[in-house]
C-alpha positions as CSV (number, residue, x, y, z in Angstrom):
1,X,41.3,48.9,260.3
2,X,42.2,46.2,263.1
3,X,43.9,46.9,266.0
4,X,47.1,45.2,267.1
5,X,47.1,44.4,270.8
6,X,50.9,44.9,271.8
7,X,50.0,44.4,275.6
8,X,48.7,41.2,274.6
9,X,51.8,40.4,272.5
10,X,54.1,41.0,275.6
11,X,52.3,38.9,278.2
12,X,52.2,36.3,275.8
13,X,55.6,36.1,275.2
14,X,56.5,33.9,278.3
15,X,55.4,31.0,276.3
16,X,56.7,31.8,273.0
17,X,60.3,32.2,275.3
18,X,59.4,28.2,276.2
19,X,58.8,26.9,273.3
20,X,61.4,28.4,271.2
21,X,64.1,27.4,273.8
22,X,62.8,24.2,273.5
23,X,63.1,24.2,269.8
24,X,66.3,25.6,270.2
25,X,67.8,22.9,272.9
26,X,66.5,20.0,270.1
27,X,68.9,21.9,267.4
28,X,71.6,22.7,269.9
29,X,72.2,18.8,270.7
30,X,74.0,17.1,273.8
31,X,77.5,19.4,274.1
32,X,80.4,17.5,276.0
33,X,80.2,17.7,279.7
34,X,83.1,19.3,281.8
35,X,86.6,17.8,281.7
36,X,86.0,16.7,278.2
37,X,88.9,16.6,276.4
38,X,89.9,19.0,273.5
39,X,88.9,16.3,270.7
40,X,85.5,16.4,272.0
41,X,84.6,19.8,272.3
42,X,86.3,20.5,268.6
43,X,83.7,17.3,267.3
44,X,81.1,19.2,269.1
45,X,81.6,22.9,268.0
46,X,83.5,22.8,264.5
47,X,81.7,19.0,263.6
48,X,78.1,20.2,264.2
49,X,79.0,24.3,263.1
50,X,76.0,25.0,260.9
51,X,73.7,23.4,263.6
52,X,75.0,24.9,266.6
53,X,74.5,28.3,264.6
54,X,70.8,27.2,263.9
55,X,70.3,27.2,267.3
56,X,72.4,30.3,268.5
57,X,69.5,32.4,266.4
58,X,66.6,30.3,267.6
59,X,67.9,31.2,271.2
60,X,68.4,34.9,270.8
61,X,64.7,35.1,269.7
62,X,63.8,33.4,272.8
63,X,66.0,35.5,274.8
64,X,64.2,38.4,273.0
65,X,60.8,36.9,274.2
66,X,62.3,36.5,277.3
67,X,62.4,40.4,277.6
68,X,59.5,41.5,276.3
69,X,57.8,38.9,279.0
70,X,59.8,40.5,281.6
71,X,58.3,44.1,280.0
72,X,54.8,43.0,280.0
73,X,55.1,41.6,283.7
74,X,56.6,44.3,285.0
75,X,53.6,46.7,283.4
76,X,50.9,44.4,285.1
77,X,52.7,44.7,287.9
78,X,52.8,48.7,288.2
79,X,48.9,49.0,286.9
80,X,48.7,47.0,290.3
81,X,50.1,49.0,292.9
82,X,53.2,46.7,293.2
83,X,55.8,49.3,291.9
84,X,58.6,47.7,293.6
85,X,57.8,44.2,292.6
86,X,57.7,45.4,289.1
87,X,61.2,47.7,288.8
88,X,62.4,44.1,290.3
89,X,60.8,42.0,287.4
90,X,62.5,44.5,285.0
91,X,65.8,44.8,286.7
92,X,66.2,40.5,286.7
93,X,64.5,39.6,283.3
94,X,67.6,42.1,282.5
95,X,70.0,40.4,284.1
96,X,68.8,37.3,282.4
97,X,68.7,38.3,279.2
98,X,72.6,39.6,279.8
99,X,74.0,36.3,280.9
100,X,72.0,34.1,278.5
101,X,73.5,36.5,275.6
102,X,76.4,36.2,277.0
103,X,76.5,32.4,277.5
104,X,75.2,31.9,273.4
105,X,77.7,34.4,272.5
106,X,80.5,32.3,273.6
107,X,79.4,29.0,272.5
108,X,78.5,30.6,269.2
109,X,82.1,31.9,268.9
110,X,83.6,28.7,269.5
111,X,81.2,27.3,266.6
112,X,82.2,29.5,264.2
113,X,86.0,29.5,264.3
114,X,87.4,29.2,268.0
115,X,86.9,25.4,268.2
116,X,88.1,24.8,264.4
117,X,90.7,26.9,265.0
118,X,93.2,24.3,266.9
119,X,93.5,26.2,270.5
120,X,92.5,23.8,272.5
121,X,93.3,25.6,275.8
122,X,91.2,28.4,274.7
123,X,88.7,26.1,273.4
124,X,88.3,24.2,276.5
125,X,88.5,27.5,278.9
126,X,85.8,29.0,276.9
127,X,83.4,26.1,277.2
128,X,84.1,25.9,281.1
129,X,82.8,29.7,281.3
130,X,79.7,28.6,280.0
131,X,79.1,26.2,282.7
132,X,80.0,29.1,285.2
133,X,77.4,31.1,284.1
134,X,74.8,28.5,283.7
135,X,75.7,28.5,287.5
136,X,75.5,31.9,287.9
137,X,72.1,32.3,285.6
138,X,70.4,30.8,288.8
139,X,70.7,33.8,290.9
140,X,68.8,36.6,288.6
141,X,66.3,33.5,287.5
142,X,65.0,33.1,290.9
143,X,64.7,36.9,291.3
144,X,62.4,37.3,288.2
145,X,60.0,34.4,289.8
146,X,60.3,35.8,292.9
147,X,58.8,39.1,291.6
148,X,56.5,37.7,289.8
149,X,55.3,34.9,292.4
150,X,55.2,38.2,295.3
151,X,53.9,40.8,293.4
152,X,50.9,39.3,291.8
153,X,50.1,37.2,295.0
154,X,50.0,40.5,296.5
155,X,48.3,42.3,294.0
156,X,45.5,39.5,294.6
157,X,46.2,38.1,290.8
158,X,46.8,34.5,291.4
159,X,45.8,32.7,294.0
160,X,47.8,30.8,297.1
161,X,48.0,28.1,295.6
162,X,50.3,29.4,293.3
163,X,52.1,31.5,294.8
164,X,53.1,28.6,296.9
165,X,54.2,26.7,293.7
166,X,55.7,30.3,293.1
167,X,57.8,29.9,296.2
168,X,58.8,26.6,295.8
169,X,60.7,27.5,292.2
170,X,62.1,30.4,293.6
171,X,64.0,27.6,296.2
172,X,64.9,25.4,293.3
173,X,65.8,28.0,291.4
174,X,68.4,29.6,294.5
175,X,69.5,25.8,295.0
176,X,71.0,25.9,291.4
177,X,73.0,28.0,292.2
178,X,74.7,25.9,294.2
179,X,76.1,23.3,291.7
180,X,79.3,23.8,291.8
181,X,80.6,19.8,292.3
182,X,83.2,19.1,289.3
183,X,81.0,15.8,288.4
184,X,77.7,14.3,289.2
185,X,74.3,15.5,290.2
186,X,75.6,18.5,291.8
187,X,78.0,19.8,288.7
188,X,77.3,22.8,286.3
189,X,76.8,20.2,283.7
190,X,74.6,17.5,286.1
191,X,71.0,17.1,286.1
192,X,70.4,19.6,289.0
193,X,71.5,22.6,286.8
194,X,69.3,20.9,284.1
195,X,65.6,21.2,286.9
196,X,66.6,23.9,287.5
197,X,66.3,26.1,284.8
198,X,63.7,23.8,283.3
199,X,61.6,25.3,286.6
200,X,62.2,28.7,285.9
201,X,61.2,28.2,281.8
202,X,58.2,26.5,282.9
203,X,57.1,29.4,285.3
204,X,57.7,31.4,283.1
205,X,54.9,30.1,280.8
206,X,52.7,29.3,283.3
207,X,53.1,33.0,284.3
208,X,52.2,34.2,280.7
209,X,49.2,32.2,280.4
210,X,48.1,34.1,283.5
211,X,48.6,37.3,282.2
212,X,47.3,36.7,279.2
213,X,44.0,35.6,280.9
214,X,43.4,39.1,282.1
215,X,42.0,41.7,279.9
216,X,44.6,44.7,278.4
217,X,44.5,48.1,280.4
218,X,47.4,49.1,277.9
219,X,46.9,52.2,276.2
220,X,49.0,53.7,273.3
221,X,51.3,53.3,272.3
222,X,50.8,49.3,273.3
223,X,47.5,48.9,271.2
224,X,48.0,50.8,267.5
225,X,45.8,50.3,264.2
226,X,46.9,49.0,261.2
227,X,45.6,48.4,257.6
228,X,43.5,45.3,257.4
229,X,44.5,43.3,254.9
């Protein structure tokens, strides 16, 4: 019999999240910025369908990831003594999750028939509400570091050091969602909203590696046997 550390599973799952959305950004390509016109976005969505689908799936697994991180955190945080810290982990990785769902849902549908399907209005209102919530994503994103940056700094898990970098992606996180200027640096679509949420994925990771550096106090049902092959 060999045992299957769940526990384990879940705090590494921060970098899995990373990597995949990298994977998944590759596949995803460059999509037209705001204000671009309708024979753009139906290039983008019904000219690259079958990759832009590719991608949707890659991203739900790391949205999936994303949540299982977000489980995992939160339990290291409770086994801690930060209780509050952790119900706060669960409740943003949640919120997360929803919105980035949400945001691959829509682009998805426009892949598979909206963009192909000649209204443009639609087409072009639809890829504008992705933007928003790019915008929008900002706000939960810096919650989830912030309880993770807080609570393990209290819980004496990671030193001041970090929790200073902690601190300092929590601000860059907040300042995303900020970039509301219709063009430029400071747009949905600029390369603000871009650092951004490339700081959160990377704390993220860095996160998971430091969870996963600390031994598993996670009983059943998180460790289980099964058959050796």
């Amino acid at each position: 019999m060999k045992a299957l550390d769940w526990g384990k599973q879940w705090r590494g799952a921060g970098i899995a999240f990373f990597v995949l959305s990298v994977v998944a950004f590759v596949f995803y390509g460059d999509q037209p910025k705001l204000g671009a016109s309708s024979d753009q976005l139906v290039s983008f969505f019904d000219g690259d369908r079958t990759r832009i689908l590719i991608a949707t799936v890659i991203f739900c697994f790391a949205f999936l990831e994303l949540l299982w991180f977000g489980a995992a955190l939160s339990s290291v945080l409770r086994e801690a003594g930060m209780g509050g810290w952790g119900a706060a982990a669960t409740a943003a990785s949640a919120a997360m999750g929803a919105i980035l769902f949400v945001r691959m849902t829509i682009r998805a549908a426009l892949a598979f028939s909206i963009a192909g399907s000649g209204a443009a209005g639609v087409t072009s209102a639809l890829s504008d509400l992705g933007w928003v919530l790019t915008v929008v994503l900002a706000f939960p994103a810096a919650m989830f570091v912030m309880a993770g940056a807080f609570g393990l700094w209290r819980a004496q898990l990671i030193s001041s050091r970090l929790f200073s970098v902690g601190v300092l992606a929590v601000v860059l996180a907040l300042l995303g969602g900020t970039t509301w200027a219709s063009h430029g640096l400071w747009a949905p679509d600029g390369a603000y909203a871009v650092i951004s949420q490339l700081v959160v994925f990377v704390w993220v990771s860095v996160m998971s590696v430091v969870l996963l550096r600390r031994p598993s106090t996670v009983r059943s049902p998180a460790t289980v046997a099964i058959p050796a092959a």
